[in-house]
C-alpha positions in Angstrom: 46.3 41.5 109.2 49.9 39.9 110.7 50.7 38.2 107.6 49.8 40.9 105.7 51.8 43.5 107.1 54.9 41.2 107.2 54.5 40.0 103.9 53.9 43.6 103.4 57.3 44.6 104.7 58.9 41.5 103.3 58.5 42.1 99.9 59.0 45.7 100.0 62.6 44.8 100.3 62.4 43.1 97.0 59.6 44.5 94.8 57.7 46.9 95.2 55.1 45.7 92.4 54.5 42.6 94.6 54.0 44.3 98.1 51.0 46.3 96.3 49.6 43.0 94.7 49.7 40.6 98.0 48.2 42.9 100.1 45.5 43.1 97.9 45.7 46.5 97.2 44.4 46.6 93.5 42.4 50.1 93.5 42.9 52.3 90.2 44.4 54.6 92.9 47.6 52.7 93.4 48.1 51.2 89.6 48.2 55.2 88.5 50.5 56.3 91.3 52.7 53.3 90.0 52.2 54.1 86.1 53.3 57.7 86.7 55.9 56.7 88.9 57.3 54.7 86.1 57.1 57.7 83.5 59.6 59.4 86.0 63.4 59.8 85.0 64.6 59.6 88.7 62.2 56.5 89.1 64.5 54.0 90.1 67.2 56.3 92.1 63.9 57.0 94.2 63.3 53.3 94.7 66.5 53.0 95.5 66.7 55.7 98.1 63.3 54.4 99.9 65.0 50.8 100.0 67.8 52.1 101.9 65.9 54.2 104.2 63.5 51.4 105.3 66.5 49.4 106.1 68.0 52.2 108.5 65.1 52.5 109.6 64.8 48.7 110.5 68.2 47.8 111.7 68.7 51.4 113.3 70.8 49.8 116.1 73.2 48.3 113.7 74.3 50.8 112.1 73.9 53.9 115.4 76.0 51.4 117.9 79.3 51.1 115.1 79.5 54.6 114.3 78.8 55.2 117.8 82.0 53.0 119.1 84.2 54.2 116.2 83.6 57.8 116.4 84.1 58.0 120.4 87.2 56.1 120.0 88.2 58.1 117.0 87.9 61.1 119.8 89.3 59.5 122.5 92.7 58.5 119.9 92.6 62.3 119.0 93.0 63.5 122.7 96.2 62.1 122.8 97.8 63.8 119.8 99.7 67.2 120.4 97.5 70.0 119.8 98.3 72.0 116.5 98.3 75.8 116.5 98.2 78.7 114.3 99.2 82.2 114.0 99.2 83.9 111.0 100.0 87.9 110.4 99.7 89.7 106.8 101.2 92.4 105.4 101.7 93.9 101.9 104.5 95.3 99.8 104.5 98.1 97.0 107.5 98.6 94.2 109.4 101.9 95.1 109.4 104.4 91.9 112.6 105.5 93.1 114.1 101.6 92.8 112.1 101.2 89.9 114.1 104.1 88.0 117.7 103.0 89.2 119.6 102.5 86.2 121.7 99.8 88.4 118.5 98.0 90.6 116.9 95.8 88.0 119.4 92.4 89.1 120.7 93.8 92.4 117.5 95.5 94.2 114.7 94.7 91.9 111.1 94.0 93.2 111.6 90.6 91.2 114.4 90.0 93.2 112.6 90.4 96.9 109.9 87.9 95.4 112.5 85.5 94.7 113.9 85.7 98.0 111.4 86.2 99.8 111.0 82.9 101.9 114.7 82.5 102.2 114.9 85.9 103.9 112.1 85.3 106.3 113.7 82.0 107.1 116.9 82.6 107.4 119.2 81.6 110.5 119.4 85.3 110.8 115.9 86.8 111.1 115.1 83.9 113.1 117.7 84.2 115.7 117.2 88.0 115.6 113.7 87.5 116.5 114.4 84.5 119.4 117.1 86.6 120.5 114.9 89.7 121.2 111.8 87.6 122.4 113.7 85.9 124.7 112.7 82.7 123.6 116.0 80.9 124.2 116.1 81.8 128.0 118.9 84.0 129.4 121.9 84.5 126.8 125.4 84.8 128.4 127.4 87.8 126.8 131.1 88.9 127.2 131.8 92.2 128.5 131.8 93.6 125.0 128.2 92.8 124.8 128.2 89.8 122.1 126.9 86.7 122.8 129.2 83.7 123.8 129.8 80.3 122.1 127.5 78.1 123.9 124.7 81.1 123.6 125.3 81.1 119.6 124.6 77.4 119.7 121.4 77.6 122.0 120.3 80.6 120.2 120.6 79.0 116.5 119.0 75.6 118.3 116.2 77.0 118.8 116.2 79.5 115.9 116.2 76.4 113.5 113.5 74.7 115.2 110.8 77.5 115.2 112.0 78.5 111.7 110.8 75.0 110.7 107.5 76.2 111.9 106.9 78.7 109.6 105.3 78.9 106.3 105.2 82.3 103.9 102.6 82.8 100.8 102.7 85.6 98.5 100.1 86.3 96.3 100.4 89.5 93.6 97.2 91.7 92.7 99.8 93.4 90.4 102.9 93.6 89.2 103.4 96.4 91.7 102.2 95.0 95.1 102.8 91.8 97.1 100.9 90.3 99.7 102.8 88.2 101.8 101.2 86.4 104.3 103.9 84.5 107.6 102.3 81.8 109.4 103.3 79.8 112.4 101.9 76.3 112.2 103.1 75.0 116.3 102.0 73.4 119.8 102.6 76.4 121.6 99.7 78.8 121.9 101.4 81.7 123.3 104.9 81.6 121.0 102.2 81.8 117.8 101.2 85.4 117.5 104.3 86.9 119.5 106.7 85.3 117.2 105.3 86.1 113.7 104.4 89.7 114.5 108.1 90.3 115.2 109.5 88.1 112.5 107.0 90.2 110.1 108.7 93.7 111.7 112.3 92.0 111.9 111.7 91.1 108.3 110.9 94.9 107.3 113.6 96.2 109.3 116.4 94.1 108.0 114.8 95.1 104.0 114.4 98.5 104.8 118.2 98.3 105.8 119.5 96.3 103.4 117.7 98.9 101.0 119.0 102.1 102.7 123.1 100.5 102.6 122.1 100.1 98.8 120.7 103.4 98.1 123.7 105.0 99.8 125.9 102.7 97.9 124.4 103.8 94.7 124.5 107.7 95.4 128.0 107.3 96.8 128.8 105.8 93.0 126.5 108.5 91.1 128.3 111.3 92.5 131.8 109.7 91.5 130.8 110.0 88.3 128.8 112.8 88.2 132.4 114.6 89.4 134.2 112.7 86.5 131.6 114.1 83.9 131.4 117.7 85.3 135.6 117.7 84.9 134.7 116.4 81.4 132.4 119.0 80.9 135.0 121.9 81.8 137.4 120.7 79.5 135.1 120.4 76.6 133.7 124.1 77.4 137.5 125.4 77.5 138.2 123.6 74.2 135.3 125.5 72.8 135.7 128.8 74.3 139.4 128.6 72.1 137.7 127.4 69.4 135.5 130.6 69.6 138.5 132.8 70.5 140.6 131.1 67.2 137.7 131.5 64.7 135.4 133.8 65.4 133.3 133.8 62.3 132.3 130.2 62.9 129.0 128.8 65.2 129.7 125.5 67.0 126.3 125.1 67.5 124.9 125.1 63.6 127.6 122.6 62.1 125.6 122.4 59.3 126.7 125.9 58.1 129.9 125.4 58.7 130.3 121.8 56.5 128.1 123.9 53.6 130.6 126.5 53.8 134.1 123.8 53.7 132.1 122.8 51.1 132.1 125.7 49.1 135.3 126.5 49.8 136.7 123.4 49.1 134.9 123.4 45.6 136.4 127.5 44.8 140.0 125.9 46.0 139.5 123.1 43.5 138.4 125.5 40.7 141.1 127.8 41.6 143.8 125.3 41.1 142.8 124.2 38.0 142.8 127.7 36.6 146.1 127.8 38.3 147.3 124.8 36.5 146.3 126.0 33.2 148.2 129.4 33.5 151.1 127.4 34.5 150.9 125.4 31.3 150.6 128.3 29.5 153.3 130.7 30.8 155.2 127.3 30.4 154.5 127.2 26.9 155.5 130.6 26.3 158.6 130.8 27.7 159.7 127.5 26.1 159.1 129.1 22.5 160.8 132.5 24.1 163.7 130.5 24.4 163.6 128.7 21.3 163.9 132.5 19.7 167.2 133.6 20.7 167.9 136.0 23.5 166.1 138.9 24.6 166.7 142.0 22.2 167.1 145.4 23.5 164.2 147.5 21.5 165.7 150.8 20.2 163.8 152.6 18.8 163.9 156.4 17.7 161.6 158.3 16.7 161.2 161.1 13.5 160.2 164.2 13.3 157.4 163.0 11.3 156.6 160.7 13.9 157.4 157.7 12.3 160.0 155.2 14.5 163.2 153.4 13.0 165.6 151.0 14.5 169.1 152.6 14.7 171.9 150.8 12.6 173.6 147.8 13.6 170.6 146.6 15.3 168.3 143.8 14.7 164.6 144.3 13.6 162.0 143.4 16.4 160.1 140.1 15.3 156.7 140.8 15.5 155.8 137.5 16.9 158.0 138.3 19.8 156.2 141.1 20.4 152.9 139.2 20.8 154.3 136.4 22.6 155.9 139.2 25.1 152.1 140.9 25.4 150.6 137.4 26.0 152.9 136.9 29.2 152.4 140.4 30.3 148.4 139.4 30.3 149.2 136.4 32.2 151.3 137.8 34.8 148.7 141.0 34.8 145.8 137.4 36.1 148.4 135.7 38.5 148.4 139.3 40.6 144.5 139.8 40.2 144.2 136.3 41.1 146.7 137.1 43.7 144.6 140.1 45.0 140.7 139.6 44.3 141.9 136.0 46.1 144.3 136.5 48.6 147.0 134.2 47.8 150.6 135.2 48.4 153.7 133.9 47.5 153.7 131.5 50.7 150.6 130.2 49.4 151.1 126.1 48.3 149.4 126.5 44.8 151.4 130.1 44.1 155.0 128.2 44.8 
């Protein structure tokens, strides 16, 4: 029963197939276990599993007195290292709509802008100092009688400024494009710095934006009314231009220019038409006082008349040419459309087209 058990445990280590056959187990029993064992997919990572197990098991003590040493000393090593802190405050930021809709914001006060900066500005000399400063984490500060801080107070104050600043770590993550949340840690060995110095560097951070915002904003108006002034002086001088537009031509609306090109328009075309007519009687009366020349001077019509009614020219003087008679009815109709013209039109003798 000794050998079999050891040679039981022996080969168990090496075969399994051999342990059942030297022990002599040979019953259907264990041959079908085995045969469905084999049929398994996980067959072998089962084997392997039990092997390891059954050595634990066996050489418990070589493996529990190791970890045993090494862990205790891994503690021990530990308890001599600093002890590592953390303090960690959140808070979130929304876009403004009123800095959204500033024509001049997008580069200077954008909320792109704060997110770019964003870990400079909690960082900075500045903020820090601010915060050590009213924390009193640099010990008493000397100041003059003014109430600034002397030289050697500057120095001590930015020291330490610098070295807690190192200390800090910022994380933003966005939901939107419209909110931020930014979240200040403070990664240190002192336990009671931790939570003191990020809840103040989180509210000296807000305070210094919310004035850095309000300088901007006042900025900005300051410049909007300057030329909101300019364009209101504008604006007078354009309404005085129009109200002696108004007062000069009375028959004309400024505010339907459309009538008032269709009616150039038409004017424009009944000057054009009006000149050439113009033109043409020129020609004409041209014409016919060139061939009145060409006929001699003007004869003085005498002309007597009968008894009978029938006219005679005395003696001594020429007989009227009847062509000269038309030709002196044609001017007479000419001059007779020059004064309608003149009239039904308007034209004087000032008139460009008249001289």
């Amino acid at each position: 029963m000794t050998y079999a058990a050891y040679d039981e445990t022996t080969l168990s280590k090496t075969s399994p197939t051999k342990a059942y056959t030297k022990s002599g187990n040979t019953s259907g029993l264990g041959r079908t276990e085995f045969n469905s064992d084999d049929d398994r997919p996980f067959s072998e990572i089962r084997r392997t599993l039990n092997d390891i197990l059954r050595m634990l098991v066996l050489h418990r003590w070589m493996f529990l007195i190791p970890f045993t040493l090494v862990s205790s000393g891994a503690f021990i090593a530990s308890l001599s290292y600093p002890r590592v802190y953390k303090a960690s405050t959140v808070f979130e930021r929304q876009n403004d709509p009123v800095m959204m809709n500033l024509p001049m914001s997008a580069g200077a006060a954008g909320f792109k802008y704060f997110r770019n900066t964003m870990v400079r500005d909690v960082t900075s000399l500045e903020t820090v100092g601010e915060v050590v400063e009213k924390l009193g984490l640099a010990g008493k500060l000397e100041r003059t009688e003014d109430g600034a801080l002397t030289h050697q107070a500057k120095r001590r104050r930015d020291a330490v400024a610098r070295s807690l600043a190192g200390t800090l770590s910022v994380t933003t993550s966005s939901p939107s494009e419209m909110i931020d949340v930014i979240r200040i840690t403070y990664t240190g060995p002192d336990p009671d710095v931790g939570a003191r110095f990020v809840e103040e560097v989180k509210r000296t951070y807000v305070r210094r934006t919310m004035k850095w915002i309000h300088e901007f904003l006042t900025s900005q108006r300051d410049y909007f009314q300057r030329e909101a002034k300019i364009a209101l002086e504008e604006f007078r001088t354009a309404q005085r231009a129009e109200t002696e537009l108004r007062l000069a031509h009375p028959f004309v609306n400024p505010t339907d220019p459309s009538s008032i090109a269709l009616r150039e328009s038409q004017l424009e075309l009944e000057r054009n038409e009006l000149a050439r007519r113009k033109r043409e009687y020129a020609q004409e009366v041209s014409a016919a006082r060139q061939m009145l020349a060409a006929l001699g001077p003007d004869p003085i019509e005498l002309v007597s008349t009968n008894d009978n009614g029938s006219s005679a020219a005395p003696s001594g003087v020429q007989t009227i040419d009847p062509g000269y008679l038309s030709l002196r009815a044609r001017l007479a109709a000419l001059d007779g459309q020059i004064r309608e013209l003149r009239d039904t039109r308007g034209m004087t003798d000032q008139h460009p087209d008249v001289q």
